[in-house]
C-alpha positions in Angstrom: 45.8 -59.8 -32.8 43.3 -60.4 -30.5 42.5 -58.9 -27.4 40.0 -60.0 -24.2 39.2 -56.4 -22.8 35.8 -55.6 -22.7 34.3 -53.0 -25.0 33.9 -50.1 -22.9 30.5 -49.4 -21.9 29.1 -45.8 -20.9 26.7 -44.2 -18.9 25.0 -40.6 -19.3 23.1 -39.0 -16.6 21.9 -35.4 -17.4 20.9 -32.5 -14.8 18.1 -30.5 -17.4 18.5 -26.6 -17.5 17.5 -24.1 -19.7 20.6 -22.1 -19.1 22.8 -24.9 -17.7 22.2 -28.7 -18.3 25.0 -30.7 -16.2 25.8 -34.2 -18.2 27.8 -36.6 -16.5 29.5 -40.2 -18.3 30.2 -42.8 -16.8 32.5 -45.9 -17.6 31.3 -49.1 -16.6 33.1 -52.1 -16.6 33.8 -55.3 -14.1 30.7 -54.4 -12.0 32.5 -50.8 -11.3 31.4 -47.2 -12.4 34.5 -44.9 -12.9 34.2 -40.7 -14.2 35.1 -40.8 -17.9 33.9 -36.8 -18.7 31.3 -34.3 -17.3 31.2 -30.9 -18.2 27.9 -29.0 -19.0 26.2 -27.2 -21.8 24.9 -23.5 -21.9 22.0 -22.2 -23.4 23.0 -19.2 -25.0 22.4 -16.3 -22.8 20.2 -13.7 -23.5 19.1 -16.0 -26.6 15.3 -17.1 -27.1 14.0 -20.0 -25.9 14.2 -21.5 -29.8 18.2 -20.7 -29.9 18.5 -22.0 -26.1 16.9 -25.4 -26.9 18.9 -25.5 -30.0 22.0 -25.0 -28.0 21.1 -27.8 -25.4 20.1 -30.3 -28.1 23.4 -29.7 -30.0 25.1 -30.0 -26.9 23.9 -33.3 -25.5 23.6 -34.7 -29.4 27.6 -34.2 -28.9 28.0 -36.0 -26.0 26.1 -39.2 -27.2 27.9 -39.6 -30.3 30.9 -38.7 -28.7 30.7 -41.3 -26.0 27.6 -43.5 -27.5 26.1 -44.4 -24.2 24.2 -47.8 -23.6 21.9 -45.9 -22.0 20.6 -42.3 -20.0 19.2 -41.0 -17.1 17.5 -38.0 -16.3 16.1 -36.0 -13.4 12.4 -36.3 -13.4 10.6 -32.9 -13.5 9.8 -31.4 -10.4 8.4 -27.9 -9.2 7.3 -26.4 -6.4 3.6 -25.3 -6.2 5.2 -21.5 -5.6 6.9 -21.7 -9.2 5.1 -23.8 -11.5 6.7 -21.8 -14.2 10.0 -23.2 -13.3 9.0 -26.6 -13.8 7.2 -25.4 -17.6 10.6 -23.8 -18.8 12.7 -26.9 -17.3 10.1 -29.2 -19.5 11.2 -27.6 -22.4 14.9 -28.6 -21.9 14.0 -32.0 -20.8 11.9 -32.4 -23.9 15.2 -31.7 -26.1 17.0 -34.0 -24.3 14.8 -36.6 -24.3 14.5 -35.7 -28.0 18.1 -36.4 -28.4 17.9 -39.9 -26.7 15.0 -41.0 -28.8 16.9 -40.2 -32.2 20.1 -41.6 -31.1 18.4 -44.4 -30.1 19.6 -44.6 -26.5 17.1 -45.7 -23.6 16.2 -42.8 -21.7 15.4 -43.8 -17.8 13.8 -41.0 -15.4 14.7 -40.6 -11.4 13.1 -38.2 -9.1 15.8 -35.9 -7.2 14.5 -37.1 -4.1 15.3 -40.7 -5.1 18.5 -40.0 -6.2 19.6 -38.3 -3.1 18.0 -41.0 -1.1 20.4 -43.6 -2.7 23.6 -41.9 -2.9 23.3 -40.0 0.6 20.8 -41.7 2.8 18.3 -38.5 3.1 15.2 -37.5 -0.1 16.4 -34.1 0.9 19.9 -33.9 1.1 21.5 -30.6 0.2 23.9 -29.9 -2.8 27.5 -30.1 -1.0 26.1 -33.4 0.1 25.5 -34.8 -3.3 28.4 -33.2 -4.3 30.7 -34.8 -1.4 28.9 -38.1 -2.1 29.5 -38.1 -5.5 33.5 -37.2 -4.3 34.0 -39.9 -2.4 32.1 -42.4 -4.9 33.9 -41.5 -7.5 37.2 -40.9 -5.9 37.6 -37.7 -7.1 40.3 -35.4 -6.2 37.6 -31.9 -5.7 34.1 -31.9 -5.4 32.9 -31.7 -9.0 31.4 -28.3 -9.8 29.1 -26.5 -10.3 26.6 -28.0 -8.5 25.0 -29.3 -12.3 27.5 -31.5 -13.1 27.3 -33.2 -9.8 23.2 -33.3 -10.1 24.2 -35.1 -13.5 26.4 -38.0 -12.3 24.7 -38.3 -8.9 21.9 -39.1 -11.5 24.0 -41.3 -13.5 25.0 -43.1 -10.6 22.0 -43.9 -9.3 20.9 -45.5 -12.7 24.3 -47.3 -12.7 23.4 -48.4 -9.0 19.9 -49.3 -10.2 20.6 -51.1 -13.5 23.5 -53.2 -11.8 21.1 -54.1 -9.1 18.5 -55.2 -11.8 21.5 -57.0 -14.0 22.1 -58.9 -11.1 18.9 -60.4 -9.9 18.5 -61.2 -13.5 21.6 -63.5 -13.0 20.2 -65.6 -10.7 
């Protein structure tokens, strides 16, 4: 029997963190972005930095073959001049992930926050319950997603959704 739905089509966008990484999926299909899953994955607490990175690259390995996305996005590093250690820890994670996209074969795309905020909210510097309301209302969701990671994650996938649908369609022409 055959059938004319579309193969379904997904989306990752991944908040990095050492002790919490945010992931987000999105389903794409008819020009429309809807939540399929988000969650996050731990780091083991109190672990080393080996068994924490382990955790997170198991954990997002999951997700991809899980949901087999077309393609990711992640947050591009950023640190404030007062904590550069901060952004060296959050490199680590973001080297695991992007580890994870590279074996899986996905393509891996990279957004500053401030970007992301900017397209979702209007303002570079928006604060979180902003995201987290934007990414409500986008989505249609019922609560604001929580914690604050997961909505990091798909206002990140969004914004590559956003992007790559823009791009699709002036390719169209």
């Amino acid at each position: 029997m055959a059938t004319d739905a579309a193969p379904r089509r997904y989306l990752l966008g991944i908040d990095p963190g050492l002790n919490i990484t945010g992931y987000g999926v999105l389903e794409v299909a008819n020009g429309a972005a809807r939540l399929a899953e988000a969650g996050v994955v731990r780091g083991r607490s109190g672990g080393s930095m080996e068994e924490r990175l382990q955790d997170i690259f198991t954990g997002v390995n999951e997700v991809i073959a899980a949901f087999r996305p077309e393609s990711m996005a992640i947050e591009q590093l950023y640190s404030h001049y007062e904590r550069p250690r901060t952004a060296i820890l959050m490199g680590h994670a973001r080297g695991v992930i992007c580890l994870a996209a590279a074996l899986a074969a996905v393509p891996l795309s990279h957004y500053a926050a401030t970007h992301v905020k900017r397209l979702l909210t209007g303002a570079g510097h928006a604060p979180k319950s902003q995201i987290q309301q934007a990414i409500q209302r986008e989505l249609k969701l019922r609560d604001v997603p929580d914690p604050p990671d997961v909505a990091d994650a798909l206002a990140v996938a969004l914004c590559h959704f956003h992007e790559t649908r823009n791009h699709d369609h002036a390719h169209q022409r």
